[in-house]
C-alpha positions in Angstrom: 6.0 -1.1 -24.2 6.8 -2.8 -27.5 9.2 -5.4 -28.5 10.9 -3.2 -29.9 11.9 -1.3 -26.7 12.4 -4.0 -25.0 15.1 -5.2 -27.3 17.0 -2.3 -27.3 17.1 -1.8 -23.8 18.8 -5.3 -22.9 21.4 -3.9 -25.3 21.5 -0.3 -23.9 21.7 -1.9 -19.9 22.5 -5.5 -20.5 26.5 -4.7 -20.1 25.5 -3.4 -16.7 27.8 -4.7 -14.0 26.0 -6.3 -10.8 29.4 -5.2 -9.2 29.0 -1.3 -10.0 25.4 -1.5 -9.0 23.9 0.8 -7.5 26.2 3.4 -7.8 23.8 6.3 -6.7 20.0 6.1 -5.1 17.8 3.4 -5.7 14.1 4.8 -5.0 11.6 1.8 -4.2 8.0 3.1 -5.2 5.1 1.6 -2.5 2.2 2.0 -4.7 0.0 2.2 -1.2 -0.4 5.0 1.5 2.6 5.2 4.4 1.8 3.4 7.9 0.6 0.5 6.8 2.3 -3.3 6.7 2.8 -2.5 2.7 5.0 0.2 3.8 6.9 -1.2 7.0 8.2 -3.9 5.4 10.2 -2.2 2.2 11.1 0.7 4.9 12.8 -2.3 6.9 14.6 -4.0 4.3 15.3 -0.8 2.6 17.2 0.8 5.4 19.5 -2.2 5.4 20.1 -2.1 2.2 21.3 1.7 1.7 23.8 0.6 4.7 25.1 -2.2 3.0 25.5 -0.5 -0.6 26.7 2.9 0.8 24.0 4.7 -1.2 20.0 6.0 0.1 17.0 3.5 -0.5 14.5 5.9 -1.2 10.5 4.9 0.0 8.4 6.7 -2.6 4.5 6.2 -1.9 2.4 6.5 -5.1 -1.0 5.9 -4.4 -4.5 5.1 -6.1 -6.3 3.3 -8.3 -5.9 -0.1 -6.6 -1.6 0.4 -6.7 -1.8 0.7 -10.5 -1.3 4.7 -10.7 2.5 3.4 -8.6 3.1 0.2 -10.4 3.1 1.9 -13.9 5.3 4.8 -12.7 7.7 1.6 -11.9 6.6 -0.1 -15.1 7.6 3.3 -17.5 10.6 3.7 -15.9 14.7 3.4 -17.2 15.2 -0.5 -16.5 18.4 -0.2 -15.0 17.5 -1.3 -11.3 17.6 2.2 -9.9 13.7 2.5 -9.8 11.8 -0.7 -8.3 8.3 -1.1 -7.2 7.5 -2.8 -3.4 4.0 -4.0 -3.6 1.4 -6.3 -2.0 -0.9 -8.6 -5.0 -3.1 -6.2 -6.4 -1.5 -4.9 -8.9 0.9 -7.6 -9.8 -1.4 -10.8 -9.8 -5.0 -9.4 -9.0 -6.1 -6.6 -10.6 -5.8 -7.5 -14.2 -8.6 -9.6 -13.4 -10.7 -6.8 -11.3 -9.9 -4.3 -14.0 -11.0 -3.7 -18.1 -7.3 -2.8 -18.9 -4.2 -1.8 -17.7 -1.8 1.0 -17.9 1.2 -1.5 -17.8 1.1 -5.6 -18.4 1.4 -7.0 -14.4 3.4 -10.0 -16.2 6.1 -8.2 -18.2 7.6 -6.9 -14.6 10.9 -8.9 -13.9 10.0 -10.3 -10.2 12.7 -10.4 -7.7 11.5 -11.3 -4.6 8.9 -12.1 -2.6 10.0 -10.7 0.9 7.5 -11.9 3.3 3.6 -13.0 3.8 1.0 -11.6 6.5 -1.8 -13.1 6.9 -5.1 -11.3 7.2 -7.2 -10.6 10.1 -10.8 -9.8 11.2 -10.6 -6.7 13.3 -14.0 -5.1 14.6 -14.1 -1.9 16.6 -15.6 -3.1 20.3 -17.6 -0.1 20.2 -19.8 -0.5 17.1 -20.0 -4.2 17.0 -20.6 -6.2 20.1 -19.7 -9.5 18.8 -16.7 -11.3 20.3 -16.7 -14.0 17.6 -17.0 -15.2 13.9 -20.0 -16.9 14.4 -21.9 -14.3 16.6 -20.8 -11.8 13.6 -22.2 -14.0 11.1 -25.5 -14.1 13.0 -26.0 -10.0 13.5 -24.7 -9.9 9.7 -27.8 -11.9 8.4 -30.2 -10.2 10.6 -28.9 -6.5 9.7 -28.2 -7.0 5.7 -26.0 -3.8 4.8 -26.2 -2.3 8.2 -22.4 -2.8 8.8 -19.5 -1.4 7.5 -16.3 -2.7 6.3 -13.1 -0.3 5.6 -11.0 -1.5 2.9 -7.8 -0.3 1.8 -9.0 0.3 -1.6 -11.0 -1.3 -4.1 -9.1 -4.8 -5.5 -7.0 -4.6 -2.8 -6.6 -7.8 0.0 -8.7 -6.6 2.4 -11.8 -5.8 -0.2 -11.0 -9.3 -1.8 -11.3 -11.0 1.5 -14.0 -9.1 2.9 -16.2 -9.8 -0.6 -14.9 -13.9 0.1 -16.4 -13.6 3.7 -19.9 -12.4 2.2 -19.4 -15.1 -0.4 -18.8 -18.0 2.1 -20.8 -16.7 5.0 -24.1 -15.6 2.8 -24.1 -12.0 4.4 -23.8 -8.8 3.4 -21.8 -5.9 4.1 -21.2 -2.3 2.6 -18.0 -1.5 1.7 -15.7 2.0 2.8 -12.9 2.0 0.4 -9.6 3.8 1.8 -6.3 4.8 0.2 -4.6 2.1 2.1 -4.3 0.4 5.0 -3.1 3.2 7.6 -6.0 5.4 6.5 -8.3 2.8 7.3 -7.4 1.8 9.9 -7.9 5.6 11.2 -11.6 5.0 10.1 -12.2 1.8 12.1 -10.6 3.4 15.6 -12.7 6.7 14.8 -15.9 4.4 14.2 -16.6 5.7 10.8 -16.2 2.0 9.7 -17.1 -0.9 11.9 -14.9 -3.9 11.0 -12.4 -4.2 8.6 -9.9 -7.5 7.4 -6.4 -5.8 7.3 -2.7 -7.6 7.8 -2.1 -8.7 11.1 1.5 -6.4 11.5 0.5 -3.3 12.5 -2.8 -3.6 14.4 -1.9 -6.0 16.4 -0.7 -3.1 19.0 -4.1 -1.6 18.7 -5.8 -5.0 19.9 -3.0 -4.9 23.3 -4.6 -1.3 23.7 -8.2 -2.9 23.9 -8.8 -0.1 20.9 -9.6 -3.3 18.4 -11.0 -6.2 18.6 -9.0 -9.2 16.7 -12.3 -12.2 15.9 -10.3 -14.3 13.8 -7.1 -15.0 11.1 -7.5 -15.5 7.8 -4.8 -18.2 7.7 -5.0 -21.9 6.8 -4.1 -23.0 10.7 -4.0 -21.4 13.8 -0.5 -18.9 14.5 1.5 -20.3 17.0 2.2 -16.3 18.2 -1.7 -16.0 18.7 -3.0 -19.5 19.8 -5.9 -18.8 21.4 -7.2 -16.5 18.1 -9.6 -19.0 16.0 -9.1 -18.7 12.0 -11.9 -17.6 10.2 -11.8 -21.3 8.7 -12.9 -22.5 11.7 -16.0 -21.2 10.6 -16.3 -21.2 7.1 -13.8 -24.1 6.0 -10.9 -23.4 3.3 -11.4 -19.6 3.9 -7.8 -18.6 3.7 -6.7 -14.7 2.6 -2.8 -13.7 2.8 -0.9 -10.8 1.6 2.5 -10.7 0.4 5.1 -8.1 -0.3 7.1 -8.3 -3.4 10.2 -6.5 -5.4 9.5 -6.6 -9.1 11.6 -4.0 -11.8 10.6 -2.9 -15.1 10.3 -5.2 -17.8 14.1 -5.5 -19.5 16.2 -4.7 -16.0 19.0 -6.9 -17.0 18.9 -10.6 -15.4 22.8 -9.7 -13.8 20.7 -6.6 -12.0 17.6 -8.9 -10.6 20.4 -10.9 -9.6 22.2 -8.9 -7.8 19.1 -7.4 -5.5 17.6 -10.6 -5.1 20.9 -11.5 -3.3 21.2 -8.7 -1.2 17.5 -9.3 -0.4 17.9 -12.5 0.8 21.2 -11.7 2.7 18.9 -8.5 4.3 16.4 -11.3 5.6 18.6 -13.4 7.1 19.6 -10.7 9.2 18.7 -11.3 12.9 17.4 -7.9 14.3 15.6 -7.6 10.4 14.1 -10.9 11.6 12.4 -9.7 14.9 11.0 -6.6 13.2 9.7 -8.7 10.2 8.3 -10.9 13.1 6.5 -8.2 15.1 4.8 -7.5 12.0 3.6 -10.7 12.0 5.7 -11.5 8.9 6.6 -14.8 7.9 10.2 -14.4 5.5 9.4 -15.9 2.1 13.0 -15.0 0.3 14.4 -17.3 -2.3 15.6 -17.2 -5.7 14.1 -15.3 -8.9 13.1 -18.4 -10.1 10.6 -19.2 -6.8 9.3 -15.8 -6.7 8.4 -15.9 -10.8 6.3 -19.1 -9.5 5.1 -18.1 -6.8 3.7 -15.2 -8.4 2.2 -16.9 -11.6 0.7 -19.5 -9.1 -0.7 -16.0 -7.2 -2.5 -15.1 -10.1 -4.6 -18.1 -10.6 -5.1 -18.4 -7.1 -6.8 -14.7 -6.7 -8.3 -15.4 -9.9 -10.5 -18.0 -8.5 -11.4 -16.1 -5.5 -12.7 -12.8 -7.9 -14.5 -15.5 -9.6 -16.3 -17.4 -6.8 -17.5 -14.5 -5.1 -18.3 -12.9 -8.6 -16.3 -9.6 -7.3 -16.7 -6.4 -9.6 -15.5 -3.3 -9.4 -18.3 -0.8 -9.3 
């Protein structure tokens, strides 16, 4: 998108008034498969937002290609705050260092908020790998190079990034199964066509209850004082830390009035009580704040993934 453009579009939209908006559908595009975290979370806050602006919050999943085929739909659309893309890092602050180039420029989106964080997990499935722990994994891994499996939820995505950082750190190796998301591989671990994967903690924590999953470790900094007697993988291999994220950016030029507005509403969303709980059985931790923090947040993001793609020399085959 040129200059150019861009110019003329703060004129065209700039005179938009935060107090009209929306004044029809907003559709949200979730550049990853439905049923996983990615898609729980926007569903939530959406819903509470078409109640509170009298108009539908529509979930759109476009996926593929790491969440860039769904982030440049987002990126080429009218910037007018009627078309918004709900996404986890890789296409905002990952995989423009994963990739050779871009469809869209990941730093020309205006950020709005960064919802909530999820730390990952270690799941296995108890019936292909008998180990109960991260060291007892580590130890099967270097006698059986490549004989495991690990699903992903696409290549560049959190889980691959993390799984390639476990290898890294823990001098194994693995082969990877890349999904189209985090539902459809999780249907590959319970099935057994995969035999571990590291996926956000929200929506498989049910399937550890059900003794279908087994949950080895978190991928947070500490221990989570919801699961204290689960270890973090950094218990292990010290300073291993992987966490996902879930973030409304618009297309570059949506008027700053505009970013404004739905940041506010955001916030006022997660601040809700019963929004609170379901965030929290998702293992959610609310991030919220102002434009400002999530622009920061994000540029820090960048650099921080950047270093992990580079210490475990991660390519995209």
């Amino acid at each position: 998108m040129s200059a150019l453009w861009l110019a003329l579009s703060s004129l065209v939209f700039g005179s938009a008034r935060a107090e009209d908006y929306p004044d029809h559908a907003v559709k949200i595009i979730v550049p990853f498969a439905a049923g996983g975290t990615a898609d729980a979370v926007p569903r939530l806050v959406g819903d509470w937002l078409s109640r509170k602006w009298g108009q539908p919050v529509i979930i759109e999943n476009r996926t593929g290609a790491g969440g860039n085929i769904g982030a440049e739909v987002v990126y080429r659309s009218t910037p007018d705050g009627y078309t918004l893309l709900c996404s986890p890092p890789p296409p905002l602050v990952i995989n423009q260092n994963l990739y050779p180039s871009l469809g869209f420029d990941p730093a020309k989106f205006e950020p709005v908020v960064v919802m909530a964080h999820v730390p990952n997990a270690l799941f296995v499935n108890p019936a292909s790998v008998a180990a109960s722990s991260v060291p007892e994994l580590i130890e099967y891994l270097r006698k059986n190079p490549e004989k495991v499996t690990a699903a992903t939820q696409g290549n560049g995505t959190t889980s691959h990034l993390t799984a390639e950082l476990f290898q890294a750190m823990a001098k194994v190796k693995m082969r990877a199964i890349p999904y189209r998301g985090s539902a459809p591989a999780l249907q590959g671990l319970l099935a057994g066509d995969v035999d571990l994967m590291f996926d956000n903690l929200g929506v498989s924590l049910p399937l550890v209850a059900a003794g279908k999953l087994r949950l080895l470790a978190v991928a947070s900094a500490q221990r989570l004082p919801s699961l204290p007697d689960v270890p973090t993988v950094a218990e292990t291999l010290p300073g291993f830390q992987a966490i996902a994220w879930y973030a409304i950016v618009a297309p570059p030029g949506t008027p700053k009035n505009i970013t404004d507005k739905i940041n506010a509403d955001v916030n006022e969303a997660l601040r809700q009580p019963e929004l609170q709980d379901h965030l929290r059985k998702l293992s959610a931790e609310i991030f919220g704040g102002s434009v400002e923090k999530t622009t920061k947040y994000m540029q820090e993001e960048v650099e921080r993934w950047g270093n992990v793609i580079k210490a475990a020399d991660i390519k995209l085959q």
